[in-house]
C-alpha positions as CSV (number, residue, x, y, z in Angstrom):
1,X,231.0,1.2,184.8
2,X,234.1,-1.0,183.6
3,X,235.3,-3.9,185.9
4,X,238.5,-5.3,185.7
5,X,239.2,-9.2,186.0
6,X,240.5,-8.4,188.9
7,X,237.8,-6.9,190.8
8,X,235.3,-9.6,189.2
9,X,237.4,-12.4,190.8
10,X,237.0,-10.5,194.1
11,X,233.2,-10.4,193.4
12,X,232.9,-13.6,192.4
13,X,234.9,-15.4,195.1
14,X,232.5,-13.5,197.8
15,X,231.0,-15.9,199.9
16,X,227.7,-17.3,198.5
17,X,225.3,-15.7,200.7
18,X,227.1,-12.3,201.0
19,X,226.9,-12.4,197.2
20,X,223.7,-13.1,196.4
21,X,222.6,-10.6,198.6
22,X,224.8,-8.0,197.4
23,X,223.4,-9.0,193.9
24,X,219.9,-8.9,194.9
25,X,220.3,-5.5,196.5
26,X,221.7,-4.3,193.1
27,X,218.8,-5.4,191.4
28,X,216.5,-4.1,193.3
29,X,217.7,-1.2,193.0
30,X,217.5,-0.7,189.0
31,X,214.5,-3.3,188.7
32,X,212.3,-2.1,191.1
33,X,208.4,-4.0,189.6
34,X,210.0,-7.4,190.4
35,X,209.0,-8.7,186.9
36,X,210.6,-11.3,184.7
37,X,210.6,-11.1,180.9
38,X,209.6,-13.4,178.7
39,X,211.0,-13.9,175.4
40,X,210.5,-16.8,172.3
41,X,212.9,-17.8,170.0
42,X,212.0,-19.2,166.8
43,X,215.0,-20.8,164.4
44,X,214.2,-19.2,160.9
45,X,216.4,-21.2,159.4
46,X,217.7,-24.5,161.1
47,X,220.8,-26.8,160.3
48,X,223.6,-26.8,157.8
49,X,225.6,-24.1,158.8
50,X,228.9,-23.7,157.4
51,X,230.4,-22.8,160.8
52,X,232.3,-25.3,163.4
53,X,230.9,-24.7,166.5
54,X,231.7,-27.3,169.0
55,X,228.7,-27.0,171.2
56,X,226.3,-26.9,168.2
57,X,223.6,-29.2,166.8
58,X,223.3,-27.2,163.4
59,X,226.8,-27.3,162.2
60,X,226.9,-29.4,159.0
61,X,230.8,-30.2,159.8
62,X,229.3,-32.7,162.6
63,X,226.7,-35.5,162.3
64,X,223.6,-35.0,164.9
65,X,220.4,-35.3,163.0
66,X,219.5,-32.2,162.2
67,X,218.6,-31.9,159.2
68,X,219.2,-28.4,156.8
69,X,216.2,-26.6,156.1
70,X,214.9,-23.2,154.3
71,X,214.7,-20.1,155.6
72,X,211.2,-20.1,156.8
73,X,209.2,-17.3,155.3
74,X,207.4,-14.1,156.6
75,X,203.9,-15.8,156.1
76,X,205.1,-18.8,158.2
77,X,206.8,-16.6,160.8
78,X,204.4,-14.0,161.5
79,X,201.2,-16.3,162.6
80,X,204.2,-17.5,165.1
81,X,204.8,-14.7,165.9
82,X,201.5,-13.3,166.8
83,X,201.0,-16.9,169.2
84,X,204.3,-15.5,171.2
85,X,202.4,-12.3,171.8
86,X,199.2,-13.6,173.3
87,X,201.3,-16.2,175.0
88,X,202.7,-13.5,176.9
89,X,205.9,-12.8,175.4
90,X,207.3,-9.2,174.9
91,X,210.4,-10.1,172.7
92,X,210.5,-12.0,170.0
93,X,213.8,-13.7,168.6
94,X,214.2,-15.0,165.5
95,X,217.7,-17.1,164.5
96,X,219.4,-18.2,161.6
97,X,221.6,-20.8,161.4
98,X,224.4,-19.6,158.7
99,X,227.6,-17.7,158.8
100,X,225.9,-13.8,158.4
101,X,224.6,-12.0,155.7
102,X,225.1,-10.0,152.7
103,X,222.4,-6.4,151.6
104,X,222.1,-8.4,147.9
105,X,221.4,-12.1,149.2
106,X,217.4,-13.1,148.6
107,X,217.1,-14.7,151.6
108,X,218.5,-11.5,153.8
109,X,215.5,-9.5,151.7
110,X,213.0,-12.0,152.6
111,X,214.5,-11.5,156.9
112,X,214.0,-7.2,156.1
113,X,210.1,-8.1,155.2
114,X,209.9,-10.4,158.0
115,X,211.2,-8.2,160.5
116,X,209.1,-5.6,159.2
117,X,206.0,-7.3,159.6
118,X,207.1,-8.8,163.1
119,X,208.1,-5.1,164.5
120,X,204.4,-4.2,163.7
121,X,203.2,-6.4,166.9
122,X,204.3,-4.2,169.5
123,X,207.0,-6.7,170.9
124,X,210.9,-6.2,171.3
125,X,212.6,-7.6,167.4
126,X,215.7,-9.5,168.1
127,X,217.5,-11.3,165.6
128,X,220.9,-13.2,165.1
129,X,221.7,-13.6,162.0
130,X,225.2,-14.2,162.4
131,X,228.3,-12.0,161.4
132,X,227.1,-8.2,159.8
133,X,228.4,-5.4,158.1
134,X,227.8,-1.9,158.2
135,X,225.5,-1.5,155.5
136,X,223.5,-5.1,156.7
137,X,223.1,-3.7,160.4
138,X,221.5,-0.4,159.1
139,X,219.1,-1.9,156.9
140,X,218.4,-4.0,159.7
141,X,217.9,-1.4,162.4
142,X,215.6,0.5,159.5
143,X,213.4,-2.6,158.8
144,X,212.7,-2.3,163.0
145,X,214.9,-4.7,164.9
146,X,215.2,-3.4,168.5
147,X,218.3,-5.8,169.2
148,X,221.1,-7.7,167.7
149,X,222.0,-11.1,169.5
150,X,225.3,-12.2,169.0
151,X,226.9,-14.2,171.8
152,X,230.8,-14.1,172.7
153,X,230.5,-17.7,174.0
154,X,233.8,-17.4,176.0
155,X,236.8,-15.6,176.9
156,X,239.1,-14.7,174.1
157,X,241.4,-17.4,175.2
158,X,239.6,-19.9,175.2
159,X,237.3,-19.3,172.1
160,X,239.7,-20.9,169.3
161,X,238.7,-24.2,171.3
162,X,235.6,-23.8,170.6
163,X,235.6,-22.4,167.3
164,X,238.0,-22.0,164.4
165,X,235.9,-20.9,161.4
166,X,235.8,-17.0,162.4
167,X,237.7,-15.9,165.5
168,X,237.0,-13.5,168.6
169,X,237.8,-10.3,166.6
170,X,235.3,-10.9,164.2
171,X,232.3,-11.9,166.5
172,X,233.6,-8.0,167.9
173,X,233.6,-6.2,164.7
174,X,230.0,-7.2,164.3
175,X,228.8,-6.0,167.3
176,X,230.6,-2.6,166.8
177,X,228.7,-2.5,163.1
178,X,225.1,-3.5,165.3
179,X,226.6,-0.6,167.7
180,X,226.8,2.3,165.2
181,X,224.1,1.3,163.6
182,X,222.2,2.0,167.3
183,X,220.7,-1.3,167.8
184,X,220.7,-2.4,171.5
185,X,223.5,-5.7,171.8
186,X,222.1,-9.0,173.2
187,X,225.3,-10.6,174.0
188,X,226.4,-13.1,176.4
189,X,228.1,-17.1,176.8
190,X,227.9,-20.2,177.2
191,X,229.0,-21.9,180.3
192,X,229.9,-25.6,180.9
193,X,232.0,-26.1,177.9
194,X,235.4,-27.1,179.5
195,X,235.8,-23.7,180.2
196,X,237.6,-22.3,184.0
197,X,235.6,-19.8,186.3
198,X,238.6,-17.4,184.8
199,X,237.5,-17.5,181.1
200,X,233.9,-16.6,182.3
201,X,235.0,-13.7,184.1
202,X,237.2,-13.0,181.5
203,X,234.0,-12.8,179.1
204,X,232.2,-11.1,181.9
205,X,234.9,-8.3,181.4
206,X,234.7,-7.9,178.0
207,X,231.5,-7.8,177.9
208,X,231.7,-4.7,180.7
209,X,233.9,-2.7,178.7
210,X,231.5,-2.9,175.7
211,X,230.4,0.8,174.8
212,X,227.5,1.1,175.5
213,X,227.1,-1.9,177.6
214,X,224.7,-4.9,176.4
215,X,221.0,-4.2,177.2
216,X,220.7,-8.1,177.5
217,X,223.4,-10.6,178.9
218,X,221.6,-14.4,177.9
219,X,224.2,-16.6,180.3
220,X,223.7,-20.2,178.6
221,X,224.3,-23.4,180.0
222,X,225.5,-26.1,177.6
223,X,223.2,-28.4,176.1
224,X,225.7,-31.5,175.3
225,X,224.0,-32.5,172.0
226,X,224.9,-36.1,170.7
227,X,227.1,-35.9,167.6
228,X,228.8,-32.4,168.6
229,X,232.6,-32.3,170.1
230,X,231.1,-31.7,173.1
231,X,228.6,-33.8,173.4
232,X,230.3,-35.8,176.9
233,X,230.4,-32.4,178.9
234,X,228.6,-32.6,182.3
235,X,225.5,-30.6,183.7
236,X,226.8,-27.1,185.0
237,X,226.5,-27.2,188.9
238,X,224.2,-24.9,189.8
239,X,225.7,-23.1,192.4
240,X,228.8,-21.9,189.9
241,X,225.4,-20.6,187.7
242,X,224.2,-18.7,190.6
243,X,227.1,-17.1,191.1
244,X,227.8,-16.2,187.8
245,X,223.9,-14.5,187.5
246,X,225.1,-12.8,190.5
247,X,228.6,-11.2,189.4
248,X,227.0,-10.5,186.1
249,X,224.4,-8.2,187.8
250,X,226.6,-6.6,189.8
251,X,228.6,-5.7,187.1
252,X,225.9,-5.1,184.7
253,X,223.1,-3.6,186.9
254,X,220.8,-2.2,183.4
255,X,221.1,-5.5,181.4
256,X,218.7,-8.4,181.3
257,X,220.2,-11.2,182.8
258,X,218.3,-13.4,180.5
259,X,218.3,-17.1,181.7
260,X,218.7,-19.0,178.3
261,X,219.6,-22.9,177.5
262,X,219.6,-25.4,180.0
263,X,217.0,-24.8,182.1
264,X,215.6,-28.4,181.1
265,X,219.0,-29.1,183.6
266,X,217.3,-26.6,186.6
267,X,215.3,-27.4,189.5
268,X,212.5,-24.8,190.5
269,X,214.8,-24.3,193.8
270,X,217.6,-23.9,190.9
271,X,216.2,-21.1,188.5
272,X,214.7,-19.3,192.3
273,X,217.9,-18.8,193.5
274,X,219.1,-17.2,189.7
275,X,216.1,-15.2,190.1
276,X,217.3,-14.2,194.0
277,X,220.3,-13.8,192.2
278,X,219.8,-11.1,189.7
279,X,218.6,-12.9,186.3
280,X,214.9,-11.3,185.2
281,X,214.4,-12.7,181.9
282,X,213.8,-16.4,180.9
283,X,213.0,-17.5,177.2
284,X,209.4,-19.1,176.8
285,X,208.3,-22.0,174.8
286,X,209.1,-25.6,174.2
287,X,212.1,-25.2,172.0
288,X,215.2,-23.2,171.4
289,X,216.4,-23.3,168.2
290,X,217.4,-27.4,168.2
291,X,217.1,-28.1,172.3
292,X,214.3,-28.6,174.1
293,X,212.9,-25.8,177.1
294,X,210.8,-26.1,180.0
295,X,206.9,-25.9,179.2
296,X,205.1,-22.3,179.1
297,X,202.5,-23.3,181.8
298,X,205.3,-24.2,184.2
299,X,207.5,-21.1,183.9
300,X,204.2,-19.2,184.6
301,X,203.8,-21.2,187.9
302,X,206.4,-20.9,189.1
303,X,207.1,-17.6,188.4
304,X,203.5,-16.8,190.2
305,X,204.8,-19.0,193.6
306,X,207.8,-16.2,193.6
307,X,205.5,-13.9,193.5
308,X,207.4,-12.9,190.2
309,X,204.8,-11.4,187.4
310,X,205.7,-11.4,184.0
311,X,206.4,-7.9,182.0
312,X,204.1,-6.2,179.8
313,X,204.4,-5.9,176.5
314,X,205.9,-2.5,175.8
315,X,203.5,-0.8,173.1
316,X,200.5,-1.5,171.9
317,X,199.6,-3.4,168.6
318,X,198.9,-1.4,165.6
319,X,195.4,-2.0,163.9
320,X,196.8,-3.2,159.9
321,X,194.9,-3.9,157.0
322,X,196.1,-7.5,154.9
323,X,198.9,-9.0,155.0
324,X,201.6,-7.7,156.5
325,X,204.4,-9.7,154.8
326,X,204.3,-7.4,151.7
């Protein structure tokens, strides 16, 4: 189901109660075992990215301290990787920070036998690698990646503010290639970059008319890291979150509403109302990518004082003999 701007502003603009119940009564309807999925992101390959990105600590046009490293390899990842599982995690997300990737570069070879060995845990692949072609997106859906992350940000009108290095219609193209290739789309925004509530249901839109729809919608709230453009933008106010979880699961009842960055910024009584609210994923750990996240043993309180449990992995780990990163 499509929604226009239109009828999102209507949504939106609902009182607060009426809408959260509305959302919650949309959720439980497609998400009837109450649980909450939890998902680790690991940067690959941190820093120096060619890209200007005004919200981001890894660009190399700005100067924040992070420093450019290697792409981490498949022996490094994978003992990571197996930590998520027994941790609890179900999906595992790895991210690069560079511009995309081309079938003959050695480091894009070196991500195919990672993936590989990663996809034989049992756990949902996701990567984001930035911008893809065809031929990159099926080799990527061969080597066993269940999803391809790879975030709008904004509204189309307001992205060339945030970003002038690649535009809208290329960040689309991508997703089309991840589309056709029949990976399932991670794709969301950021919120609390200068943006209006109109650009965000603007993105909301875009993302609604998407065919097929995201599986996963991460709504991100700005991390204002020191030495980016943005690095003076205020906390999101949590109540313009909640109501954004809310019109994005009434609008996108089968998707994750993944809870991203930003939670460092959340109350308990904060991220309970996004929960209320629709969102039924939350990504697990004490770091995403360059930002720090709230501690595993807390998320797993307080999910179990909302009587919340977290989802089972979805198959089973295949017995392997060796090494797997061959």
């Amino acid at each position: 189901m499509s929604f226009s701007l239109a009828a999102l502003e209507t949504i939106y603009h609902t009182p607060f109660f009426d809408l959260i119940k509305r959302s919650n009564a949309v959720h439980q309807e497609h998400w009837k075992n109450n649980d909450v999925q939890l998902c680790t992101l690991l940067s690959v390959k941190t820093g120096g990215c060619s890209e200007n990105c005004s919200y981001c600590a890894q660009s190399a046009h700005y100067k924040t301290g992070v420093k450019a490293e290697k792409l981490m390899t498949c022996d490094e990842i994978l003992p990571l990787a197996e930590a998520a599982k027994k941790n609890g995690s179900t999906r595992f997300c790895m991210g690069a920070a560079w511009k995309g990737v081309r079938t003959a570069d050695a480091k894009f070879q070196e991500m195919l036998k990672t993936i590989r060995a990663v996809s034989q845990l049992g756990m949902e692949v996701c990567v984001t690698l930035g911008h893809l072609g065809e031929e990159e997106a099926h080799q990527l859906k061969e080597a066993g990646v269940t999803a391809y992350n790879h975030n709008l940000d904004t509204s189309p009108e307001y992205y060339s503010k945030i970003v002038t290095t690649h535009t809208y219609e290329d960040r689309l193209n991508t997703i089309a290639a991840v589309q056709r290739a029949g990976m399932s789309v991670c794709c969301g925004g950021i919120i609390g970059m200068g943006e209006s509530e109109t650009d965000r249901l603007r993105l909301l839109e875009v993302l609604c008319n998407l065919d097929p729809a995201p599986t996963s919608v991460p709504i991100n709230c700005l991390m204002a890291m020191p030495g980016t453009p943005l690095e003076g933008q205020p906390p999101i106010d949590i109540f313009e979150l909640v109501k954004l979880v809310a019109a994005t699961r009434i609008a996108l009842p089968k998707a994750r509403v993944r809870l991203s960055a930003g939670r460092t910024h959340l109350s308990a009584e904060g991220q309970a109302l996004c929960f209320f609210a629709g969102a039924n994923s939350i990504f697990y750990g004490d770091k995403l990518l360059t930002a720090s996240n709230p501690e595993a043993n807390n998320d797993l309180a307080l999910l179990e004082k909302l009587h919340l449990t977290p989802t089972l992995g979805p198959v089973p780990m295949p017995h392997h003999e060796g090494s797997a990163c061959q």
